[in-house]
MIPATI-713974 format. One line per 3 residues: their letters; for each residue z, y, x negated of N, C-alpha, C, O. Coordinates in Angstrom, 3 decimals, always signed. Last residue first. Layout:
% residues N
A = Z Y X Z Y X Z Y X Z Y X | ...
This chain:
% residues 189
XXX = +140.385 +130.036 -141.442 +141.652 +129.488 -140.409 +141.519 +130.311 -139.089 +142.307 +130.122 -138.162 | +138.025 +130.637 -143.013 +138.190 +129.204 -141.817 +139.776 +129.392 -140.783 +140.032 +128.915 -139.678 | +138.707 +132.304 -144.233 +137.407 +132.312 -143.147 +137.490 +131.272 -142.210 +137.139 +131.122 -141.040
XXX = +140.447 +131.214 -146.091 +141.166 +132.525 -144.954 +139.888 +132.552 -144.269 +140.182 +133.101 -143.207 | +139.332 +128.944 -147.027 +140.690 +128.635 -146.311 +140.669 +129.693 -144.988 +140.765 +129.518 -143.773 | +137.247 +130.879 -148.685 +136.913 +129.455 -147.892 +137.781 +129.323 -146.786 +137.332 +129.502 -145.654
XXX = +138.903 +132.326 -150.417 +138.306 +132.835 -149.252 +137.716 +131.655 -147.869 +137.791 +131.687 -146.641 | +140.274 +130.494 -152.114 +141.079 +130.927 -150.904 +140.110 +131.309 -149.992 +140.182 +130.862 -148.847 | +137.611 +129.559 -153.266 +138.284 +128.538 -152.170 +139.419 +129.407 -151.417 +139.595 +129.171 -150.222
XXX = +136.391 +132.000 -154.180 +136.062 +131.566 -153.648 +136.979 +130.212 -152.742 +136.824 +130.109 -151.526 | +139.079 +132.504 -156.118 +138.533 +133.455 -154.945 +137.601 +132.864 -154.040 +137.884 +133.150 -152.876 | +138.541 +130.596 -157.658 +139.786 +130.448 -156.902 +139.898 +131.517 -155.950 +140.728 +131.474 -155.042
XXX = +135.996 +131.303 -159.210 +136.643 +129.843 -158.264 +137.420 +129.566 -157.485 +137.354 +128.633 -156.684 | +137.136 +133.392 -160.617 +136.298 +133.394 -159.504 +136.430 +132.629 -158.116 +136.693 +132.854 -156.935 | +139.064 +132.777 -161.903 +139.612 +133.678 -161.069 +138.075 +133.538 -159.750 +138.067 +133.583 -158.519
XXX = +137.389 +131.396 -164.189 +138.426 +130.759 -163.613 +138.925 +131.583 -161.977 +139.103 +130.866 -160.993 | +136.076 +133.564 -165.067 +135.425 +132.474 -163.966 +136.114 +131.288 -163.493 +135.708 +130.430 -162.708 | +138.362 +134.709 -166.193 +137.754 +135.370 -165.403 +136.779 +134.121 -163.840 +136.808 +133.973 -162.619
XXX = +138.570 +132.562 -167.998 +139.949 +133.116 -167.312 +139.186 +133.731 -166.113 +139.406 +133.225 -165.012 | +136.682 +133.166 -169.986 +136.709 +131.688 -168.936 +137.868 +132.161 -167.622 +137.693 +131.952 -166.421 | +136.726 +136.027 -170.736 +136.001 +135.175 -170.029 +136.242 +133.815 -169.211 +135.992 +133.581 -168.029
XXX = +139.310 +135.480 -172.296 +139.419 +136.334 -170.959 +137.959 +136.060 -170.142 +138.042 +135.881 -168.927 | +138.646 +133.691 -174.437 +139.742 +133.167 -173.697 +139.249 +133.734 -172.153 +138.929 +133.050 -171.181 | +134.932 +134.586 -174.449 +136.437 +133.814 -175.052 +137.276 +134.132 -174.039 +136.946 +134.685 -172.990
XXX = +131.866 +135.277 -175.076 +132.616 +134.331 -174.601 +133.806 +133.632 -174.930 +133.899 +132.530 -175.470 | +130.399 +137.995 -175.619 +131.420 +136.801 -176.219 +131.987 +136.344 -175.072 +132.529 +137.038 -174.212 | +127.261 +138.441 -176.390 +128.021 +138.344 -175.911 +129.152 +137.408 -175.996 +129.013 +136.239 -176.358
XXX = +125.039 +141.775 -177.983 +125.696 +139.936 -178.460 +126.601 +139.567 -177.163 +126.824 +140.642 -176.608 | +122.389 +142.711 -176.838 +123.703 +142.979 -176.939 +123.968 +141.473 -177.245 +123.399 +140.430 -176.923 | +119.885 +142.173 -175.774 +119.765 +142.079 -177.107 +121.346 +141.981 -178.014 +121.580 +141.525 -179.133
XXX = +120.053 +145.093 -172.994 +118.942 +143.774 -173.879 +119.504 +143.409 -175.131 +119.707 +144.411 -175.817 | +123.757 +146.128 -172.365 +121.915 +146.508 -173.009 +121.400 +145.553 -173.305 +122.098 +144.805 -173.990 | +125.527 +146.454 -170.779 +124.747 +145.082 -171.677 +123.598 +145.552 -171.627 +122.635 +145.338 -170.892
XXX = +125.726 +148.682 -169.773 +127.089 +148.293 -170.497 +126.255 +147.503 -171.287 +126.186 +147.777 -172.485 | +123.227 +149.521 -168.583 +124.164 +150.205 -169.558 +125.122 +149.761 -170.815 +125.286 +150.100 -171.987 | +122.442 +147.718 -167.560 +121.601 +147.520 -168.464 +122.053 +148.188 -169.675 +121.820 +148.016 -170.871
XXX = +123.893 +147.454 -165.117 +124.549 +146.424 -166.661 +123.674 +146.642 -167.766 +123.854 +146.037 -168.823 | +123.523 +149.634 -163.753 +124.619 +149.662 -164.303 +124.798 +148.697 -165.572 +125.452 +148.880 -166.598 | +122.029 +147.858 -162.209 +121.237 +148.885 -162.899 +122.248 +149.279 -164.026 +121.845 +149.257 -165.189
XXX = +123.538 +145.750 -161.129 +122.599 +145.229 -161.229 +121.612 +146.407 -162.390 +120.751 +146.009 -163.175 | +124.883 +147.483 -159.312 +125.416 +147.260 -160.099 +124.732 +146.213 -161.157 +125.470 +145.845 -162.072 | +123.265 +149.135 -157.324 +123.875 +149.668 -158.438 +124.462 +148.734 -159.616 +124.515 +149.174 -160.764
XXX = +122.294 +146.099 -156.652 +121.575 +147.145 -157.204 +122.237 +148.074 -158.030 +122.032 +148.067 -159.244 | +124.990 +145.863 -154.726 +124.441 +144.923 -156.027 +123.354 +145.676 -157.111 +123.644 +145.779 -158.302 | +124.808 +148.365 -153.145 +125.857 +147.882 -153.954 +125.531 +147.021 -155.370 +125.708 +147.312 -156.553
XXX = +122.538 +147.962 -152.164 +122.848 +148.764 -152.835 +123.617 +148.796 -153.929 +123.403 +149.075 -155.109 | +123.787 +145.514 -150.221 +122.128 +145.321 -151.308 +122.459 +146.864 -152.279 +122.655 +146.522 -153.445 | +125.695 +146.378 -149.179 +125.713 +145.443 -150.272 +124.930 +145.930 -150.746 +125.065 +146.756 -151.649
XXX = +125.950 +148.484 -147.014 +125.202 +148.854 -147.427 +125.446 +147.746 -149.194 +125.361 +148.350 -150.263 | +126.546 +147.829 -144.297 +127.576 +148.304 -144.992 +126.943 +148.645 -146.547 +127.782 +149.176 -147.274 | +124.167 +146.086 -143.338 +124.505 +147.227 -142.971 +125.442 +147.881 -143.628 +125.080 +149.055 -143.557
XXX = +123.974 +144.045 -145.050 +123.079 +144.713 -145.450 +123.063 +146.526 -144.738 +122.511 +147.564 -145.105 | +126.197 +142.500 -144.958 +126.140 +142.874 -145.903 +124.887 +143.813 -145.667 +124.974 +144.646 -146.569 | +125.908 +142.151 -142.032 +127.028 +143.005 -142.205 +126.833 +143.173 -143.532 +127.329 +144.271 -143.784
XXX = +123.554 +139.873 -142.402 +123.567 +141.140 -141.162 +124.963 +142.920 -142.017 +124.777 +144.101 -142.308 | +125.182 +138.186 -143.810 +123.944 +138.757 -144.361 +123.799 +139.705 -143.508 +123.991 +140.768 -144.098 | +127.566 +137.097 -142.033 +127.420 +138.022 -143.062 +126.087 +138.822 -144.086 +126.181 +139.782 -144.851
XXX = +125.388 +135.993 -140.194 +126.355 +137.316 -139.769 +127.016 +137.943 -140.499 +127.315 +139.107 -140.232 | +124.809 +134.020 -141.841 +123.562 +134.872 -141.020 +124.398 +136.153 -140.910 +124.097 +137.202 -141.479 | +126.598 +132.505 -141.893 +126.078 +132.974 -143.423 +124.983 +134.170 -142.826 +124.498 +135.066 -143.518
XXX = +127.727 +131.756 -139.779 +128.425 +132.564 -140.642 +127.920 +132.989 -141.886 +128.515 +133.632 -142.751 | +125.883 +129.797 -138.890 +126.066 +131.388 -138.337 +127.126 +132.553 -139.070 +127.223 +133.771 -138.914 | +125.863 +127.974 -140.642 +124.483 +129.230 -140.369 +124.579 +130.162 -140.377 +124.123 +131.121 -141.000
XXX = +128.161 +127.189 -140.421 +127.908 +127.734 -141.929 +127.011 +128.572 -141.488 +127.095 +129.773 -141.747 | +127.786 +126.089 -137.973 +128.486 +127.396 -137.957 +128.567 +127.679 -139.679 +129.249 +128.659 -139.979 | +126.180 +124.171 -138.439 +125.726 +124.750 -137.437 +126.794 +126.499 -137.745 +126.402 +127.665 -137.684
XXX = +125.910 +123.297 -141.773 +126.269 +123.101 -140.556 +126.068 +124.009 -139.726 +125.651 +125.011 -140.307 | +123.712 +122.917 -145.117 +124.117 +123.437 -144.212 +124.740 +122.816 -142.372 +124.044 +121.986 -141.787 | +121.218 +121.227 -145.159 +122.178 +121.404 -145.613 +123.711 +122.121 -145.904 +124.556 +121.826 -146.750
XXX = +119.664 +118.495 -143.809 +120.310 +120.015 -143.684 +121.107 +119.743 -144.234 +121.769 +118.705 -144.239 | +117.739 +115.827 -143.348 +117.842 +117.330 -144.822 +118.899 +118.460 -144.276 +118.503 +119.573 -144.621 | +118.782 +113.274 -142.767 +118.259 +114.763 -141.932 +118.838 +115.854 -143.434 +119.807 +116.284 -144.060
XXX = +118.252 +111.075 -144.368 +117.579 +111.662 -143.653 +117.707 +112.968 -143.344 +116.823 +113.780 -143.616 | +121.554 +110.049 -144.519 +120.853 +110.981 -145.405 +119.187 +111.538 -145.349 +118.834 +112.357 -146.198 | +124.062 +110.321 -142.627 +122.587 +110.811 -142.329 +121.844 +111.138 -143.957 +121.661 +112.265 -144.419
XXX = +126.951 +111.354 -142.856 +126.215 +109.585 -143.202 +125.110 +109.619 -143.578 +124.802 +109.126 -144.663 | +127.114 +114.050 -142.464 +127.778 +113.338 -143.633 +127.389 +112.371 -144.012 +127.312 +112.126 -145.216 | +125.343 +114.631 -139.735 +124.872 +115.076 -141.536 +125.760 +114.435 -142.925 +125.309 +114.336 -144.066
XXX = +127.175 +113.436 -138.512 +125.773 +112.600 -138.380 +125.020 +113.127 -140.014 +124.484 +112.510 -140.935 | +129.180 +114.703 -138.176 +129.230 +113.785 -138.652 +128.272 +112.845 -139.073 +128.404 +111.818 -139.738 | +129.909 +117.696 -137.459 +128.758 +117.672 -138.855 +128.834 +115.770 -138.971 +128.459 +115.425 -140.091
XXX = +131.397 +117.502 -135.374 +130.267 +118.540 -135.432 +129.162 +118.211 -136.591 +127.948 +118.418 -136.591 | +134.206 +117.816 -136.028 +133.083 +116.547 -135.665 +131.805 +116.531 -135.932 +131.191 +115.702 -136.603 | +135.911 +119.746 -136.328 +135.586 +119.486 -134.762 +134.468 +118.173 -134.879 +133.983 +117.650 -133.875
XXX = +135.775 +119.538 -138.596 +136.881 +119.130 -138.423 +136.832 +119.213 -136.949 +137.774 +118.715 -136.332 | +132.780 +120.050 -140.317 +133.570 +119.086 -139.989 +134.947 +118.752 -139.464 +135.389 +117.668 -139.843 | +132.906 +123.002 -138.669 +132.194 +121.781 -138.534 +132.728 +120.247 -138.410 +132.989 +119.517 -137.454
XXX = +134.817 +123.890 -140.979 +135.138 +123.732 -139.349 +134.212 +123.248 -138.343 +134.628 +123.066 -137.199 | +133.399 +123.316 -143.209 +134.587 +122.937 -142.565 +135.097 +122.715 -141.356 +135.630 +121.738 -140.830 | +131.360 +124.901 -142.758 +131.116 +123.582 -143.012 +132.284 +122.879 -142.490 +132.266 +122.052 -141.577
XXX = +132.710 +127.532 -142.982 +131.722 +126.828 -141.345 +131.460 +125.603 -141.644 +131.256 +124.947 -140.622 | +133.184 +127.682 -145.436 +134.230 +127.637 -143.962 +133.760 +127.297 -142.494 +134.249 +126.962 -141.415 | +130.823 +127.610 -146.707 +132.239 +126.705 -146.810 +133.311 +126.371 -145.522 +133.880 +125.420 -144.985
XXX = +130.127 +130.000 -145.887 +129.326 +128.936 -145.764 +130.296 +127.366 -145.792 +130.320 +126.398 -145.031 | +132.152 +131.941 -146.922 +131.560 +131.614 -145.270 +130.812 +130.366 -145.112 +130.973 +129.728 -144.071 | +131.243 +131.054 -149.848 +133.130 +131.042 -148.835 +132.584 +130.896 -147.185 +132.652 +129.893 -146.474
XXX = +128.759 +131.987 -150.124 +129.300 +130.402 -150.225 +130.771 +130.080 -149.620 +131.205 +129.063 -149.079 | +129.110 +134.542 -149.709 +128.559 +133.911 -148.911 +128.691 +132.586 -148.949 +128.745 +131.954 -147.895 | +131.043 +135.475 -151.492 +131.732 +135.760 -150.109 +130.446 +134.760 -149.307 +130.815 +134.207 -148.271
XXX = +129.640 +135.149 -153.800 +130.959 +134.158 -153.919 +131.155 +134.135 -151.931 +131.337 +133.132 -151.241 | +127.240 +135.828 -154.829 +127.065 +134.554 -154.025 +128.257 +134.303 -153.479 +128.302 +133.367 -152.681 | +128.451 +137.740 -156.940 +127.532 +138.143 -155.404 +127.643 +137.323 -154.379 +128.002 +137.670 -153.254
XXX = +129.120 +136.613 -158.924 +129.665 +137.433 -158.450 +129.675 +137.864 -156.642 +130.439 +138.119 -155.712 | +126.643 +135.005 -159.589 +127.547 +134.533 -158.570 +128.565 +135.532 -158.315 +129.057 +135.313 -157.208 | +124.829 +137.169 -160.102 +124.305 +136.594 -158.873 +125.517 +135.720 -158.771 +125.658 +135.490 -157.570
XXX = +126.314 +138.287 -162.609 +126.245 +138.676 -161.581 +125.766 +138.347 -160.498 +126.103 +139.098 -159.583 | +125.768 +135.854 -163.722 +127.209 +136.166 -163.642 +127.261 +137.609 -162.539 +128.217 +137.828 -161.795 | +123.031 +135.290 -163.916 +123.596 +134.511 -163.204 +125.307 +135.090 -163.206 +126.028 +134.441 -162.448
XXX = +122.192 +137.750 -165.765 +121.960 +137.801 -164.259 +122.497 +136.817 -163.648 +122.654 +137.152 -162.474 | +123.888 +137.040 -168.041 +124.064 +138.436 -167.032 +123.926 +138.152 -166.145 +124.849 +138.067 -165.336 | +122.094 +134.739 -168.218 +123.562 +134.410 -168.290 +124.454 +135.802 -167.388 +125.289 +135.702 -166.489
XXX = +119.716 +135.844 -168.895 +119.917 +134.761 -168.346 +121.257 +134.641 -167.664 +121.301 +134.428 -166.453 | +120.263 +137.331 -171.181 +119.506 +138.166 -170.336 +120.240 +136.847 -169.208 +121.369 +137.081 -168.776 | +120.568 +135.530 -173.066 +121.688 +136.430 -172.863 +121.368 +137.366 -171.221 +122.183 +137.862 -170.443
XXX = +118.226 +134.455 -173.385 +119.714 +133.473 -173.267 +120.659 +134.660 -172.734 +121.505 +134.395 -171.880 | +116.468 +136.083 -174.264 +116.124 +135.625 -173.041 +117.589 +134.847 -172.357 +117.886 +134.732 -171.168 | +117.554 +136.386 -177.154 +117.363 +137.653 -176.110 +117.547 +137.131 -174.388 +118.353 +137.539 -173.551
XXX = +117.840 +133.906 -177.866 +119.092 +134.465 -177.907 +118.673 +135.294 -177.087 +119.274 +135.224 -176.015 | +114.670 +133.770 -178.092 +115.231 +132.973 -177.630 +116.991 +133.237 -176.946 +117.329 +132.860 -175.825 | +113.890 +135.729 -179.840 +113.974 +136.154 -178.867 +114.291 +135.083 -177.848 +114.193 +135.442 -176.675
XXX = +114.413 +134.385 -182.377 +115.174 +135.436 -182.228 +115.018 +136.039 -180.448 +115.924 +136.677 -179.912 | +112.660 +131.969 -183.591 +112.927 +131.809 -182.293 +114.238 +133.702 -181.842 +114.732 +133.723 -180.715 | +110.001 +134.480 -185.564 +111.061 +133.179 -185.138 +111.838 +133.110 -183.891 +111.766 +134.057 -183.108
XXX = +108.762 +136.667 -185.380 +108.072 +135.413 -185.465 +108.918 +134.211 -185.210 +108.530 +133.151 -184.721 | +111.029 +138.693 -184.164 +109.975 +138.580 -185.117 +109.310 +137.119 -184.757 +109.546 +136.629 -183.653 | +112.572 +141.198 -182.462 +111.717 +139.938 -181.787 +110.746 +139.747 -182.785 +109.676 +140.345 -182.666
XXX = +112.958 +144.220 -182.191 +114.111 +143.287 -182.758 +113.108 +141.727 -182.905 +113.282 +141.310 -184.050 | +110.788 +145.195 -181.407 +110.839 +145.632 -182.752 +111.567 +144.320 -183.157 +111.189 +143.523 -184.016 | +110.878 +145.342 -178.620 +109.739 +143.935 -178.917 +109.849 +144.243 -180.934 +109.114 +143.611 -181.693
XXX = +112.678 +146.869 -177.206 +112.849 +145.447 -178.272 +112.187 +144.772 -179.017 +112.510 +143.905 -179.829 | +112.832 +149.728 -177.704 +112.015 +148.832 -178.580 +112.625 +147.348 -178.753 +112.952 +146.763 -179.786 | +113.855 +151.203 -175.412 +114.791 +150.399 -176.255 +114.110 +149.946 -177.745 +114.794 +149.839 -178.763
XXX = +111.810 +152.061 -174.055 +112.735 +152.747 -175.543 +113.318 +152.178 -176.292 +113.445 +152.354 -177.503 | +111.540 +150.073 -172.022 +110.181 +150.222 -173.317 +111.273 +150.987 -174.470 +111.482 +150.501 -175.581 | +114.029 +150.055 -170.977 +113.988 +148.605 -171.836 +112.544 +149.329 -172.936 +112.467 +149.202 -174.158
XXX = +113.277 +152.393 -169.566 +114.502 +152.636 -170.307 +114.453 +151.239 -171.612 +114.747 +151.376 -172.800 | +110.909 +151.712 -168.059 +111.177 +152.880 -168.941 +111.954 +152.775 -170.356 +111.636 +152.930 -171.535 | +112.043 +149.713 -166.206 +111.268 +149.632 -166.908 +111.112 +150.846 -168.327 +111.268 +150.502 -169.499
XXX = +114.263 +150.589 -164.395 +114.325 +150.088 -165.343 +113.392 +149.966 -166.290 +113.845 +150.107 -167.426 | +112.223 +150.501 -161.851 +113.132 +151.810 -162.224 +113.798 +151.187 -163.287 +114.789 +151.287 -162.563 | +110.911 +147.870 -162.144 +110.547 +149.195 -162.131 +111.445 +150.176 -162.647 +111.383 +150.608 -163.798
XXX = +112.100 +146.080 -161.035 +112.287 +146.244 -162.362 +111.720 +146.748 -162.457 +111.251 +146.293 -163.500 | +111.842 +145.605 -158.090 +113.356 +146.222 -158.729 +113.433 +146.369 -160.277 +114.481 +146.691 -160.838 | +109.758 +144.793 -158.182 +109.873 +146.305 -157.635 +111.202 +146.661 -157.844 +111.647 +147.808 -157.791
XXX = +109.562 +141.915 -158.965 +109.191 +143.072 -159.658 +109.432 +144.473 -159.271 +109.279 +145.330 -160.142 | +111.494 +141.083 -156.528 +111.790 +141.287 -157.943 +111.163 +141.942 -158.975 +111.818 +142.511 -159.848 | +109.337 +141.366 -154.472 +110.868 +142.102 -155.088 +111.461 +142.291 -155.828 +112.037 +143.351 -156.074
XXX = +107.682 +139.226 -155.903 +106.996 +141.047 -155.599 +108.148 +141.872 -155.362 +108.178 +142.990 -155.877 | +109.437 +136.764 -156.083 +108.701 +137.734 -157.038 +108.138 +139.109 -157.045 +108.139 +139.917 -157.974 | +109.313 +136.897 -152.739 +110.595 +137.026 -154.031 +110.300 +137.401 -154.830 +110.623 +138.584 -154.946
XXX = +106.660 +136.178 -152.466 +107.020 +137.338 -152.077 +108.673 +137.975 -152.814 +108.985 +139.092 -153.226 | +106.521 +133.926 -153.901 +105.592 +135.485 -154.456 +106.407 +136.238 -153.680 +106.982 +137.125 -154.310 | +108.335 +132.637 -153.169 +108.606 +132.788 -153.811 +107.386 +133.734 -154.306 +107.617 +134.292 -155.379
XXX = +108.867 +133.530 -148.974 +108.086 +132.652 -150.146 +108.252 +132.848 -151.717 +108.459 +134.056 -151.599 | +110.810 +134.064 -147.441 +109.950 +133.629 -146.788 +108.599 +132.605 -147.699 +107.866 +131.660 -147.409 | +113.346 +134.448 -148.445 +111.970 +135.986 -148.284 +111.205 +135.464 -147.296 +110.872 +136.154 -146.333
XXX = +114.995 +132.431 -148.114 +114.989 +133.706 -147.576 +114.019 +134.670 -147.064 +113.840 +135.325 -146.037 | +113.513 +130.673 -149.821 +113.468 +130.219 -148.933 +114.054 +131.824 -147.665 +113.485 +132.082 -146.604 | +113.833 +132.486 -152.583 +112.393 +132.430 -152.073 +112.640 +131.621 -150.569 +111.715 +131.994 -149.847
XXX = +117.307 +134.915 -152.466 +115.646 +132.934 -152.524 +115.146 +133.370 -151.933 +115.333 +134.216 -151.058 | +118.555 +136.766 -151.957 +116.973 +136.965 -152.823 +116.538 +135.598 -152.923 +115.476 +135.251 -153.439 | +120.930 +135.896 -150.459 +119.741 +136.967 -150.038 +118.300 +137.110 -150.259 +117.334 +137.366 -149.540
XXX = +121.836 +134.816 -152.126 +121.125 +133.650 -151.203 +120.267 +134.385 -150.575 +119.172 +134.010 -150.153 | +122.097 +134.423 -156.016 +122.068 +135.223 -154.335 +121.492 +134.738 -153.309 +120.459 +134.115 -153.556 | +120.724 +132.747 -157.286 +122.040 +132.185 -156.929 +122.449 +133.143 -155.563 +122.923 +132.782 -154.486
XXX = +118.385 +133.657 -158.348 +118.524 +132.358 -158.024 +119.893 +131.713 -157.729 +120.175 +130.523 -157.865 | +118.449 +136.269 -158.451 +118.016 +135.977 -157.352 +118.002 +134.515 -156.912 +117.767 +134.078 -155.785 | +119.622 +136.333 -161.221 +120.432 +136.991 -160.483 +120.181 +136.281 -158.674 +121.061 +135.928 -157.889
XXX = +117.015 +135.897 -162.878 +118.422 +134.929 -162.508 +119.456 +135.615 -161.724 +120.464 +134.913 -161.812 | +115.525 +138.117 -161.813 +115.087 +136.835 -161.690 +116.297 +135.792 -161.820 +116.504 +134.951 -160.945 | +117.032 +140.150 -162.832 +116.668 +140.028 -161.287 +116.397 +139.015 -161.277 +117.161 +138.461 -160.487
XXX = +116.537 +139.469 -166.143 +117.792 +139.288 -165.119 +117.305 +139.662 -163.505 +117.423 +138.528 -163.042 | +113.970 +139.442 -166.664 +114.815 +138.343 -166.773 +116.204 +138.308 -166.310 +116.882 +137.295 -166.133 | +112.290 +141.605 -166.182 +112.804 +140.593 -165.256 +113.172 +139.811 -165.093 +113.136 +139.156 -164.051
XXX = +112.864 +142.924 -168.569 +113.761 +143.574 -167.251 +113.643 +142.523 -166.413 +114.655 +142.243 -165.771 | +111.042 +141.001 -170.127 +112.778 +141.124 -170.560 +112.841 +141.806 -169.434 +112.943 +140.835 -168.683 | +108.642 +141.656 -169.035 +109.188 +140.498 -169.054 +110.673 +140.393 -169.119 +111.381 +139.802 -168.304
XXX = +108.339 +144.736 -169.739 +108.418 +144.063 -168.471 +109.147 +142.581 -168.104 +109.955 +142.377 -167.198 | +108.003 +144.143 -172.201 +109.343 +144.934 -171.365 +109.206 +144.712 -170.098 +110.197 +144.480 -169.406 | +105.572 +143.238 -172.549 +106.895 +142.487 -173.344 +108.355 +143.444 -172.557 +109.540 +143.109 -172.570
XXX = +104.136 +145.336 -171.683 +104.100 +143.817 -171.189 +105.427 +143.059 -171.481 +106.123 +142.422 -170.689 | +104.503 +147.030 -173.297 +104.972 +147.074 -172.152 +104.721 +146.046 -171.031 +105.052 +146.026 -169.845 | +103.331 +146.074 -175.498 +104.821 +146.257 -175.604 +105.287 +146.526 -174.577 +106.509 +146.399 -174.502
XXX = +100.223 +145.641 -174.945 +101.606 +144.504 -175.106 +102.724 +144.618 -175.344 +103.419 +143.610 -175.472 | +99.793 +148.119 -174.336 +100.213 +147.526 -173.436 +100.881 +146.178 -173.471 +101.656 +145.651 -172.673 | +100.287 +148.831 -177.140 +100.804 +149.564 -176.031 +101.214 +148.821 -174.684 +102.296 +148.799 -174.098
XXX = +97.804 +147.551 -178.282 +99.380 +147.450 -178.707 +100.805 +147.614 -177.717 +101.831 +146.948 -177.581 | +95.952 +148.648 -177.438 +96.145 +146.791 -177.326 +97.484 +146.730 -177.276 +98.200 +146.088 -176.508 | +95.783 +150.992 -178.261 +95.895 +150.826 -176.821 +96.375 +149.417 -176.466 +97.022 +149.098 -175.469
C-alpha cells in the first residue's frame, strides 16, 4: 500500500512539472493573476488530474534509480512547459509592448522611465491592452486551446522522452522573437 501511494505521489509530481512551468510565463496562470500562488497551485493541480492516470502507466518512477537520472526527467519536463508557456505569452507580451509604446510616445510613461520608485511595470494602455486581450482570449475559447494543447504534449513528449535541440529548434525560437516584435509594431500602429 506504502508503495502505491509513493508511486502515485511520484506521478503526481512529474504531471506538475509542466503546468507549473508553463504558468510561470503565461500571464493568465501567475499567482499575481489568480490572486495568490495557492490558489495558482490549486489550478494547477486540477489540471493534472486528467493526466494523472496516464504518467502512473507510464511507470516512471521504474526509469528513476538512485542517481541523479531523474534530474534529466525534471529538465525536460521544465523546458516543455516553458516552450509552451511562451508560445502562449507571445500575443500578450506584443499587446503589452505596444501599449508601452504608445505610452511612451504620447509621454504618458515618462515619470515610470526616470521614477525608480513607482514599481509599475507596466503602462496605462499595456493594462488595457493586456486586460482586453485576456477578456477575448478567454471568450474565443484560448484557455482550451492551451489545455488541449498542454494535454496533447504528453502524447508527442511523453515524460522521460530525450529532446533535441538543433539547428530547426533555435530557428524556431528564432521565429518566435520575431513574431513577437512584428506583432508589437502591428498592435501599435
Amino acid at each position: 500500500m506504502a508503495q502505491q501511494v509513493n508511486e502515485w505521489l511520484i506521478a503526481l509530481a512529474v504531471a506538475f512539472i509542466r503546468p507549473l512551468s508553463l504558468s510561470l510565463l503565461l500571464p493568465l496562470l501567475k499567482s499575481g493573476s489568480l490572486g495568490s500562488a495557492i490558489l495558482r497551485n490549486g489550478v494547477l493541480m486540477s489540471l493534472t488530474f486528467p493526466i494523472l492516470p496516464i504518467i502512473y502507466q507510464q511507470k516512471i518512477m521504474m526509469h528513476i534509480g538512485k542517481d541523479y537520472s531523474w534530474l534529466g526527467l525534471v529538465t525536460g519536463e521544465v523546458i516543455i512547459g516553458f516552450l509552451i508557456g511562451f508560445c502562449a505569452a507571445v500575443p500578450f507580451w506584443a499587446v503589452d509592448m505596444a501599449g508601452f509604446l504608445l505610452d511612451t510616445l504620447r509621454g504618458a510613461t515618462m515619470g515610470t522611465i526616470f521614477n525608480s520608485t513607482i514599481e509599475a511595470e507596466t503602462s496605462l494602455f499595456g493594462l488595457l491592452f493586456s486586460q482586453f486581450l485576456c477578456v477575448i482570449f478567454f471568450i474565443s475559447g484560448g484557455m482550451e486551446f492551451i489545455l488541449n494543447i498542454l494535454y496533447e504534449s504528453y502524447q508527442y513528449l511523453p515524460p522521460g522522452r530525450t529532446l533535441l535541440f538543433d539547428q530547426q529548434f533555435l530557428k524556431y525560437i528564432q521565429a518566435e522573437w520575431r513574431t513577437l516584435y512584428q506583432l508589437c509594431i502591428s498592435f501599435s500602429l
